[in-house]
C-alpha positions as CSV (number, residue, x, y, z in Angstrom):
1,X,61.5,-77.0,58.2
2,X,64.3,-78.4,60.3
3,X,67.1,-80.7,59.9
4,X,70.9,-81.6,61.4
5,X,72.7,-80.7,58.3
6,X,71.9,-78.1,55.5
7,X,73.6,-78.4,52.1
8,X,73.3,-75.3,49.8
9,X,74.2,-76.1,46.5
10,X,73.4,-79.4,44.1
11,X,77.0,-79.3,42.0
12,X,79.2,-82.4,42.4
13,X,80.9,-80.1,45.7
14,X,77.9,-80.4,47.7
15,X,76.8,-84.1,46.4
16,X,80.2,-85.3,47.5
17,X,79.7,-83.6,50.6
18,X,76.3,-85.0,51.8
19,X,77.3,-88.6,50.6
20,X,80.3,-88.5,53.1
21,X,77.7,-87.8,55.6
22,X,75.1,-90.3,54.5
23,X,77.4,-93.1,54.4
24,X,78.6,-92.8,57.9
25,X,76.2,-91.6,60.0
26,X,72.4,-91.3,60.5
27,X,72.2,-88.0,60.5
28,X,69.6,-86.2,59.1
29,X,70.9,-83.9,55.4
30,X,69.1,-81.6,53.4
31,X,70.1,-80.5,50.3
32,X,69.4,-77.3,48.2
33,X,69.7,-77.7,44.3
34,X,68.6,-74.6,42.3
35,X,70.0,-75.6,38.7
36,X,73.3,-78.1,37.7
37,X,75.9,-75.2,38.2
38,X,79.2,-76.5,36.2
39,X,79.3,-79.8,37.4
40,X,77.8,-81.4,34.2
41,X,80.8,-79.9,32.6
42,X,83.2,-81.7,34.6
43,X,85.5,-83.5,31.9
44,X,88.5,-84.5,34.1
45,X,90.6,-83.5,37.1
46,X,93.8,-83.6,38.0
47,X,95.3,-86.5,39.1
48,X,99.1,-86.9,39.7
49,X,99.7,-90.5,38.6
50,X,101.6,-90.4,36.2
51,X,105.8,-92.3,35.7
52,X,107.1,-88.5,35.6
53,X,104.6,-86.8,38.2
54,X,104.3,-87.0,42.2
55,X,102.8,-85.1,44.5
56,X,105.6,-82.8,45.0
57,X,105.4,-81.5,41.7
58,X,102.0,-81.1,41.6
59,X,102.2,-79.1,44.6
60,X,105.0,-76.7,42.5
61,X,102.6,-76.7,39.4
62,X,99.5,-75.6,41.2
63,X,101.8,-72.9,43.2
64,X,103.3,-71.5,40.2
65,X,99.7,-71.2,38.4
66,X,98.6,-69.2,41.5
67,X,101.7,-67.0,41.3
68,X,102.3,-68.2,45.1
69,X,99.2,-66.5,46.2
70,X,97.6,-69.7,46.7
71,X,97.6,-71.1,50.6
72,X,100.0,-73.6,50.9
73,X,97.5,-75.9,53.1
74,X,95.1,-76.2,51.0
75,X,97.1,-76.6,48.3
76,X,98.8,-79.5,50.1
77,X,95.8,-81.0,51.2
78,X,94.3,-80.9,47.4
79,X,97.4,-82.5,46.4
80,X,97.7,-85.3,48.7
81,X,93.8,-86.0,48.8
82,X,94.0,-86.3,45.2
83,X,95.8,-89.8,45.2
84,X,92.6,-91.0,47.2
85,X,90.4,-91.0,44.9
86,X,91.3,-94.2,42.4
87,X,90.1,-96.1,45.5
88,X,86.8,-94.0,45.6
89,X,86.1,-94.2,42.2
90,X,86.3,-98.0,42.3
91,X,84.2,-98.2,45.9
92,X,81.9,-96.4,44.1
93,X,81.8,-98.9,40.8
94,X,83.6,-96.1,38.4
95,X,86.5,-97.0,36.5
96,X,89.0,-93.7,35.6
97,X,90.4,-94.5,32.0
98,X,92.8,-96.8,31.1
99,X,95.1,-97.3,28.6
100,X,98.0,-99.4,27.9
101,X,100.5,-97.6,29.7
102,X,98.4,-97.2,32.9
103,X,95.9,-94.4,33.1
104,X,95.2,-92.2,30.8
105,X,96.5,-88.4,31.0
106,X,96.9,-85.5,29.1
107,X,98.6,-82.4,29.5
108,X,96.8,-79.4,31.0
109,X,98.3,-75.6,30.9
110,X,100.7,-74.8,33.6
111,X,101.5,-78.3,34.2
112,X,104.5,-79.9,33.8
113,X,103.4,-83.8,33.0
114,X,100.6,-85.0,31.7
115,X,98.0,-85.4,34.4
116,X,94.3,-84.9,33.4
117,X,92.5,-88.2,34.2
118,X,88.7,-88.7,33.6
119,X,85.7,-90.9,32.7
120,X,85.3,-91.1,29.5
121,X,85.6,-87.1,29.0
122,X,81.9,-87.3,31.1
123,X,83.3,-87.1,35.0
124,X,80.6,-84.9,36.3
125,X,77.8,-86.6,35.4
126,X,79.4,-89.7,35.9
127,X,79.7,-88.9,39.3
128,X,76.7,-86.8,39.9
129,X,74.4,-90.0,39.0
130,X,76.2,-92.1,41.2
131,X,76.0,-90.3,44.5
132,X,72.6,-89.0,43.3
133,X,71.4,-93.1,43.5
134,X,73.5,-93.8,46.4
135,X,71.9,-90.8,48.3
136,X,68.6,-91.2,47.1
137,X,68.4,-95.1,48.8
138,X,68.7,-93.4,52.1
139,X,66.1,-92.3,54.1
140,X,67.9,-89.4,55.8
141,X,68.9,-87.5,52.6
142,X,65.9,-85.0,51.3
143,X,67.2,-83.1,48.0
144,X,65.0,-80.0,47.1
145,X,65.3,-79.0,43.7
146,X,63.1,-75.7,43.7
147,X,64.7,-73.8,47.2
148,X,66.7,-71.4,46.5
149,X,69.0,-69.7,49.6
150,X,69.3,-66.1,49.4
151,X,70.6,-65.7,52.9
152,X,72.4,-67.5,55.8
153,X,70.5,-67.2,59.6
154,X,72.4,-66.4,62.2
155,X,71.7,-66.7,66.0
156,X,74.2,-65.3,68.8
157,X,76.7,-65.4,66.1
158,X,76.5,-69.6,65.1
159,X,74.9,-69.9,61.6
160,X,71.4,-71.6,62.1
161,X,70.1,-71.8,59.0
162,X,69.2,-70.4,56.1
163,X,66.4,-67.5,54.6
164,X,65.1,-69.8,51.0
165,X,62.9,-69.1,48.3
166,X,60.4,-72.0,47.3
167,X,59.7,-71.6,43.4
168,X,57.0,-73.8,43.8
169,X,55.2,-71.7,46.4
170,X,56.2,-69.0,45.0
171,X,57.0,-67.8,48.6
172,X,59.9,-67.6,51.8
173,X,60.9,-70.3,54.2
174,X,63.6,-70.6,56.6
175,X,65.0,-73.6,57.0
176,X,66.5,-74.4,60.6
177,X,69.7,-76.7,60.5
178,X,72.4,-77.9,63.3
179,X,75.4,-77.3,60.6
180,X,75.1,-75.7,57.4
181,X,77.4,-76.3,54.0
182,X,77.6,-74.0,52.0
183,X,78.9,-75.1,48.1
184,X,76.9,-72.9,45.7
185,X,79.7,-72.6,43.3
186,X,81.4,-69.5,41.9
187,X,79.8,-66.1,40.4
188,X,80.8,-66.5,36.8
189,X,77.4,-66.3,34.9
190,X,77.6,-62.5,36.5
191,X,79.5,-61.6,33.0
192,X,77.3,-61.0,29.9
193,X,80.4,-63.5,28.2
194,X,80.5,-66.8,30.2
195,X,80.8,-70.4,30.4
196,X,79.0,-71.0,33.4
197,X,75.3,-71.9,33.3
198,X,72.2,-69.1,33.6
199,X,71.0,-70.2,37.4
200,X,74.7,-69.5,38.6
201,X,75.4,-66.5,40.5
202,X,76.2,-64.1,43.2
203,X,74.5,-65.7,45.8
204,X,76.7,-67.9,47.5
205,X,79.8,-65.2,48.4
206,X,76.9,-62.6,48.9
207,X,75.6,-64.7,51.8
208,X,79.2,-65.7,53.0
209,X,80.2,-61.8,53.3
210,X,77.2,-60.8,54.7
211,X,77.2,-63.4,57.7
212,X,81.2,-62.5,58.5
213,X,83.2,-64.8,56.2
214,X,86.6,-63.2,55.1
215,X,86.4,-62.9,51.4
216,X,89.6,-63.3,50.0
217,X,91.3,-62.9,46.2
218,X,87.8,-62.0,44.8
219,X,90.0,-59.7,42.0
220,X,91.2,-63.4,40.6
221,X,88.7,-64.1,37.6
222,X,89.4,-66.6,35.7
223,X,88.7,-66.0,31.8
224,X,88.2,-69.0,30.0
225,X,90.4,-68.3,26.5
226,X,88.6,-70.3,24.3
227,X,84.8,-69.4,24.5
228,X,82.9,-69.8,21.4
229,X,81.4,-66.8,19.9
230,X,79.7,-68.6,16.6
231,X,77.7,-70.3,16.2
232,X,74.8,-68.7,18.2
233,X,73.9,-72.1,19.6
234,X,77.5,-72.8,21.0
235,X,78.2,-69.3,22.1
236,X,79.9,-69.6,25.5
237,X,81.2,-73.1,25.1
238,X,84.7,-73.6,25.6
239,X,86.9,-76.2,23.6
240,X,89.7,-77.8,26.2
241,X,93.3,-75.8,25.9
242,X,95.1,-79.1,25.7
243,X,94.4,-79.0,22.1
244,X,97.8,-76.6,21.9
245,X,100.3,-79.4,22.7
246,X,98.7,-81.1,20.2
247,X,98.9,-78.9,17.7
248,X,96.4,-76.1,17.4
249,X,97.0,-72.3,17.4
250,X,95.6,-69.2,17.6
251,X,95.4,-66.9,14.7
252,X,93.9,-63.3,14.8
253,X,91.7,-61.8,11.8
254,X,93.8,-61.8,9.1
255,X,95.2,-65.5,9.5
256,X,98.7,-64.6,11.5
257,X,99.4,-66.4,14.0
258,X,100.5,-63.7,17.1
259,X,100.8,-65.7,20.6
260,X,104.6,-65.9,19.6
261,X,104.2,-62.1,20.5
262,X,103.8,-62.9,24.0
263,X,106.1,-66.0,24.9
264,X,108.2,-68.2,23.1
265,X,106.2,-70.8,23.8
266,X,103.7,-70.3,22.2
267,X,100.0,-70.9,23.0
268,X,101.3,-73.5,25.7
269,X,101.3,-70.8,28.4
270,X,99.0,-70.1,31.4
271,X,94.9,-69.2,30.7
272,X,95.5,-65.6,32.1
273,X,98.2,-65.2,29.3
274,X,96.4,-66.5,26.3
275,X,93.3,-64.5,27.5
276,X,95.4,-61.6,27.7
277,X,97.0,-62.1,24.6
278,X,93.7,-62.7,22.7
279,X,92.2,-59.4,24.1
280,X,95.7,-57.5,23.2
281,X,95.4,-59.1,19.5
282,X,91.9,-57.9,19.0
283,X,92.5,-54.3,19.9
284,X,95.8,-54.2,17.6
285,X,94.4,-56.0,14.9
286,X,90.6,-56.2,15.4
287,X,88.7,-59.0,15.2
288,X,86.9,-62.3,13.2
289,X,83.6,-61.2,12.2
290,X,82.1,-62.2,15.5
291,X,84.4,-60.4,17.7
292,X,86.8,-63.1,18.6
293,X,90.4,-64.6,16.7
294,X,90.8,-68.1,15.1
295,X,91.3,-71.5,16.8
296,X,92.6,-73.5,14.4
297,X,93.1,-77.1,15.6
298,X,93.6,-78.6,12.0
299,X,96.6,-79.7,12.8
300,X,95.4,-82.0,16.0
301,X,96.0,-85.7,14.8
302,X,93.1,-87.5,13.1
303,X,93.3,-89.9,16.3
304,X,92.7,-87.6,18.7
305,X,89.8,-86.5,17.2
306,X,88.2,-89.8,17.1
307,X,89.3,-90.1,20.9
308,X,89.5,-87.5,23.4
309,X,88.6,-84.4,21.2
310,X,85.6,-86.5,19.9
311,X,82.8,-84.7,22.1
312,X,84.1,-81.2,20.8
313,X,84.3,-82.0,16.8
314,X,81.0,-83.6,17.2
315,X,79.5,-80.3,18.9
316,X,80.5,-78.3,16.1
317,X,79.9,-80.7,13.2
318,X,76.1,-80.5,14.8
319,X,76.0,-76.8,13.2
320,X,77.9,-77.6,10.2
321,X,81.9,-76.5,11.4
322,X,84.6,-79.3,11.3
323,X,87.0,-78.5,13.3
324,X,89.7,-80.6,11.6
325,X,89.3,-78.9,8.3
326,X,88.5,-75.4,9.6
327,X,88.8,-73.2,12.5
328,X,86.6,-71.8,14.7
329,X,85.9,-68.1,15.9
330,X,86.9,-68.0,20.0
331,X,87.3,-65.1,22.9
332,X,87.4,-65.2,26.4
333,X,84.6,-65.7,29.1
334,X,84.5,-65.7,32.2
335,X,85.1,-69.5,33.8
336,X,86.2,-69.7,37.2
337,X,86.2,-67.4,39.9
338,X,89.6,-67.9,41.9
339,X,88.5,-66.0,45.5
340,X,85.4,-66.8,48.1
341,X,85.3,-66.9,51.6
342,X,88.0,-67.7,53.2
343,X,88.8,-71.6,54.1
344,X,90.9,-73.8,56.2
345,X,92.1,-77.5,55.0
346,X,88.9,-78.5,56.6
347,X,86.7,-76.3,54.9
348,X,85.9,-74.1,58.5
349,X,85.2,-70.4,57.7
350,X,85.7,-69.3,61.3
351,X,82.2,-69.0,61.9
352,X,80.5,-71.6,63.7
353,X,78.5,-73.6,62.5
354,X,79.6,-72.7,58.7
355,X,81.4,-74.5,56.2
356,X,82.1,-74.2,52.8
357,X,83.9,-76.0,50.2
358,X,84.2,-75.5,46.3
359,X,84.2,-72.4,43.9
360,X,82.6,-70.6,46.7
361,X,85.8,-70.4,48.6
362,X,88.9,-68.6,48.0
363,X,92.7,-69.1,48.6
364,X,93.3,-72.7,46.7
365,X,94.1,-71.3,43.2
366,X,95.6,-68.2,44.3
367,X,96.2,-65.8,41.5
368,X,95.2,-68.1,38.6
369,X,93.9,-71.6,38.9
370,X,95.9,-74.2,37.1
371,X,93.9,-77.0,34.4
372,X,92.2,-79.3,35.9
373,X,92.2,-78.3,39.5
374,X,88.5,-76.7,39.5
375,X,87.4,-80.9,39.0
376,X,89.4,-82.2,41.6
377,X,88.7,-79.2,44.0
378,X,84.9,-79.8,43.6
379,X,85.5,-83.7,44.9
380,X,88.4,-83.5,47.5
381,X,87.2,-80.5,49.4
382,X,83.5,-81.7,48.8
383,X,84.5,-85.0,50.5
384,X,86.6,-83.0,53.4
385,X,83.7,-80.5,54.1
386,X,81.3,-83.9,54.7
387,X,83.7,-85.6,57.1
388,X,84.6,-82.1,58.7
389,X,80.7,-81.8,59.7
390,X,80.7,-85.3,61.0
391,X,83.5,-84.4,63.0
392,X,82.5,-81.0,64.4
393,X,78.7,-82.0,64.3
394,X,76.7,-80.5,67.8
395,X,73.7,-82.1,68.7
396,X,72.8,-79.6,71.2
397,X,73.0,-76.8,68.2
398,X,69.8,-74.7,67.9
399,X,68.3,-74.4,64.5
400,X,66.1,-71.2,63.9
401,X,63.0,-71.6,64.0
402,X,60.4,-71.7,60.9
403,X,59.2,-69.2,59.1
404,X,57.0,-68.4,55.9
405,X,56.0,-65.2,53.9
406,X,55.2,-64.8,50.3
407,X,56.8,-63.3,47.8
408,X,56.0,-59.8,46.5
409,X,56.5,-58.2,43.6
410,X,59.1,-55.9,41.9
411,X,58.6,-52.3,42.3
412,X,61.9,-51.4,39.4
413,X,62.2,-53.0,36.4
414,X,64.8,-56.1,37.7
415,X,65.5,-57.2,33.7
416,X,67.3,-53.4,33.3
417,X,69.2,-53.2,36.3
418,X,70.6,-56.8,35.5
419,X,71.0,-55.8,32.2
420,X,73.4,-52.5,33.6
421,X,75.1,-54.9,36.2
422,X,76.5,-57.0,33.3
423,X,77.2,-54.2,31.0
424,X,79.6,-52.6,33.6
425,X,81.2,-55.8,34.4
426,X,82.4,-56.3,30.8
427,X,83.2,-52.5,30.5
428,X,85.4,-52.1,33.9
429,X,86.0,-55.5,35.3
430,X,87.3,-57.1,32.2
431,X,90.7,-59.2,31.6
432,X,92.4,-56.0,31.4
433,X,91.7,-53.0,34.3
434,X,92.2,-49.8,34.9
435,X,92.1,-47.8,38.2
436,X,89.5,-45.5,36.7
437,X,87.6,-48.0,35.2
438,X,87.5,-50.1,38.7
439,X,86.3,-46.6,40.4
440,X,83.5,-45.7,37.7
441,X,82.4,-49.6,38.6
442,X,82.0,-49.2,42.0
443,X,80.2,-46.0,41.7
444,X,77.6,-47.5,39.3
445,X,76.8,-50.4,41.4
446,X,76.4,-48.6,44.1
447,X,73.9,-46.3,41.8
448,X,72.1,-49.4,41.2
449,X,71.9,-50.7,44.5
450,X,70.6,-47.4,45.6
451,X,68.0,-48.3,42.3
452,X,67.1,-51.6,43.6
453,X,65.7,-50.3,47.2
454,X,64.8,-52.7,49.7
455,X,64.9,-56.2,49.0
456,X,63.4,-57.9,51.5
457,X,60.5,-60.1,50.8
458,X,61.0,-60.0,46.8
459,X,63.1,-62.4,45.3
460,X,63.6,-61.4,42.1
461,X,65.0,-58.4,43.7
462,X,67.2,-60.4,46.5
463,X,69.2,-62.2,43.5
464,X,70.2,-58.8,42.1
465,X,71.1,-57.5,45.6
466,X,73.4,-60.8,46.0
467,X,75.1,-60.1,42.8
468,X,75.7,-56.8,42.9
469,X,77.1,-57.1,46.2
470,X,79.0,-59.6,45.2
471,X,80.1,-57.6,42.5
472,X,80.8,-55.2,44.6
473,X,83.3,-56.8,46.7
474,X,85.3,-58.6,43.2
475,X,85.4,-54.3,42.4
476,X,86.9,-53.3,45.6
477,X,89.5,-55.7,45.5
478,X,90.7,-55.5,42.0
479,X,91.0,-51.3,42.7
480,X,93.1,-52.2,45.8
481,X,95.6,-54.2,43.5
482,X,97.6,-51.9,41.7
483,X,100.1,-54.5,40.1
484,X,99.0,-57.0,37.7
485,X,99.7,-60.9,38.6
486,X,98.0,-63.9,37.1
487,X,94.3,-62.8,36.2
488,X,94.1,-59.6,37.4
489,X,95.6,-57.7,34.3
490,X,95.8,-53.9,34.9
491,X,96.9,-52.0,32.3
492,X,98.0,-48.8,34.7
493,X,100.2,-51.6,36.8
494,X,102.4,-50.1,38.9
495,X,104.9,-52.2,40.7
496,X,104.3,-52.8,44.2
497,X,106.9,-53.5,47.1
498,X,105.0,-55.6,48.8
499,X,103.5,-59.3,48.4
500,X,100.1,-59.3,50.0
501,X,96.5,-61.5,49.6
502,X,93.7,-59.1,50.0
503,X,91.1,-60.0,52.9
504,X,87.6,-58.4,53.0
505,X,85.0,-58.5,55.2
506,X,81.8,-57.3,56.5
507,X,82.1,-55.0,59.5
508,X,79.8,-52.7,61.0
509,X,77.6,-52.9,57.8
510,X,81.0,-51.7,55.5
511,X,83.6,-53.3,53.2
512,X,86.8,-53.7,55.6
513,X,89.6,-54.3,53.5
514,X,93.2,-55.6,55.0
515,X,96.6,-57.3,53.3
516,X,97.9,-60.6,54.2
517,X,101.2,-60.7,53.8
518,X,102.4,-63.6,51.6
């Protein structure tokens, strides 16, 4: 199978991306779903809108949350592409909501102004169906929904294409393209405590490391503070952190309220802080009978609940929990995953005929990614990744050529090895680190890699290969951090002189690490 363009990845990223393409040229696209990802979960974005916002300050906000480890490109460029898309959303025949006052915003963490826009707290499938139709009436856009890529093809150093599993065939393809895209989201779902969806995973930055992408701020991981814990059915679910400015709190075990420990503003800080803060409260204190602290949002206005917050008491009142006459047991998860391969403005990774867009990148949210920004990133740099190919599209590009084998079976029991790879995540690469925890990780992973064998032609075994090198490489660079900043907590911290972004890539078959100086 052959084509001009090859999409890897079915989120709202890689959508966005092929429907820039499909609208202005006839070029042939091919894209690779293998499960939703977190795009359904898509309830708004940033946009900076607002009487008291500009672009300017929503520059400052999202370079604070990073701790000015983000890149200041493509920060700028999220910024400024940001104010494009009212006009997209009405070519496309979406409305962002309205109210009296103009559109309507709320106030994420870490910004200064109310700026979270959205469709009717459903953006990402709102804008998934959309493109899906548009792209779908075309007859150079193929979508398949049971190809999964495990590797990227590469011939006299140009990505060509990409080594796929076909569920339905139970078997290995490679698919030939011109230009591939790769938007396979982040490696959150690696954690055994998660929000992301099940067929999310290590793939993506796996298959960007090992064709010679820079991986940079892997360390940066993103737990989401307010993952449910109880009820079973909702475990993993996280209610929106904008509920604190309108009243709710955190409480630990006993009732007390304790984020006024940590800052004097209370739970209105930064994610990395309240996660920290929770984690800190239950080992003081201990924890609610599920192993979390309170969220009590009883004070939240009745209003709000009947508007905005309506999605999130209805989940809970489905199991018999209202949220505004009782609160709910919470703990962190892992969310987003703040590093990938490295990125320009245009989504080029330096390799040619590779780019890559979305959570699978690194460098836009720096040390912490600020609320709201993981929406818009998935639509800007989806859209700039799609008009990037059309610009730096070669005809005279040679795909690889076709291939098939099947698939064999698993010679180690895959189910425990996964099972240890998680295990050791939430034991050593937790909110809060340690040097010798980070070591023991590294030195178990590579004890299970040495497990797995070769994984070549077995693709239950290739997936565990792609996470636990991927794994591998979030390790590495959390043990070469010493001092803590935004999400990367260590509780040996040592101060460092210098301000540095760590850069690792593939060389010679080994991790090379380098600093960056900030």
């Amino acid at each position: 199978m052959q084509t001009d363009i090859l999409i890897i990845g079915g989120g709202l990223t890689g959508i966005a991306a092929a429907y820039e393409i499909i609208k202005n040229s006839d070029l042939e696209v091919t894209l690779l779903q293998c499960g939703g990802g977190a795009s359904p979960y898509i309830h708004g974005f940033c946009l900076p809108v607002g009487e008291d916002d500009s672009e300017e300050l929503f520059y400052n906000d999202s370079m604070a949350s990073g701790y000015q480890q983000s890149r200041p490109a493509l920060v700028k460029r999220l910024c400024h592409d940001s104010l494009e898309l009212p006009e997209y959303f009405r070519e496309l025949g979406l409305e962002i909501d309205r109210n009296e006052n103009g559109y309507q915003l709320i106030k994420s963490l870490g910004s200064s102004v109310a700026r979270i826009a959205g469709i009717h707290n459903n953006t990402g499938p709102a804008m998934l169906s959309t493109l899906r139709k548009k792209l779908n009436a075309s007859p150079n856009y193929r979508e398949y929904r049971n190809f999964r890529a495990l590797e990227l093809i590469k011939t006299d150093d140009r990505v060509t294409g990409a080594y796929c599993y076909d569920k339905d065939a139970d078997s290995f393809c490679a698919i030939g393209a011109k230009l591939t895209i790769l938007a396979t989201g982040g490696f959150g779902k690696l954690f055994p405590e998660s929000t992301n969806s099940p067929d999310i995973g290590g793939d993506g930055c796996a298959m960007a490391y090992l064709a010679g992408a820079k991986m940079t701020d892997m360390e940066f991981i993103q737990f989401e503070p307010s993952a449910a814990v109880w009820p079973p059915e909702l475990v993993g679910k996280s209610i929106i952190t904008t509920m604190f400015y309108e009243g709710a709190v955190l409480r630990g075990s006993s009732g007390q309220r304790f984020m006024d420990r940590y800052s004097p503003d209370g739970e209105c800080v930064s994610k990395d802080l309240l996660a920290k803060g929770i984690c800190d409260e239950i080992r003081r204190n201990g924890a609610t009978p599920h192993g979390g602290v309170w969220f009590d949002a009883t004070a939240v206005p009745q209003a709000l609940w009947e508007g905005v917050y309506k999605p999130y008491r209805s989940r809970y009142l489905n199991h018999g929990i209202d949220m505004t006459k009782e609160p709910v047991e919470i703990a962190p998860a892992a969310h987003t995953t703040c590093g990938g391969a490295l990125i320009d403005e245009n989504c080029r990774t330096g390799i040619p005929g590779l780019l890559a867009c979305g959570e699978v990148t690194g460098g836009l949210h720096g040390a912490n990614r600020l609320g709201g920004n993981a929406g818009l990133e998935t639509m800007v740099f989806g859209r700039i990744a799609g008009q990037t190919a059309l610009r730096n599209f070669d005809p005279s590009a040679l795909p690889c050529r076709a291939e098939e084998t099947q698939n064999r079976a698993s010679d180690v029991d895959i189910s425990n090895l996964a099972q240890s790879l998680q295990t050791l995540l939430r034991n050593h690469l937790g909110v809060i680190r340690t040097e010798a925890e980070l070591s023991r990780g590294i030195a178990e992973i590579d004890k299970l890699l040495e497990q797995l064998g070769d994984h070549r032609g077995c693709y239950e075994k290739h997936r565990l290969y792609n996470d636990l090198l991927t794994a591998r490489i979030a390790f590495v660079s959390a043990l070469a951090r010493k001092e803590s900043i935004g999400c990367h907590c260590r509780e040996d911290s040592i101060q460092e002189t210098e301000v540095y972004r760590i850069i690792i890539q593939n060389k010679d078959g080994g991790f090379a690490l380098s600093k960056e100086s900030v």
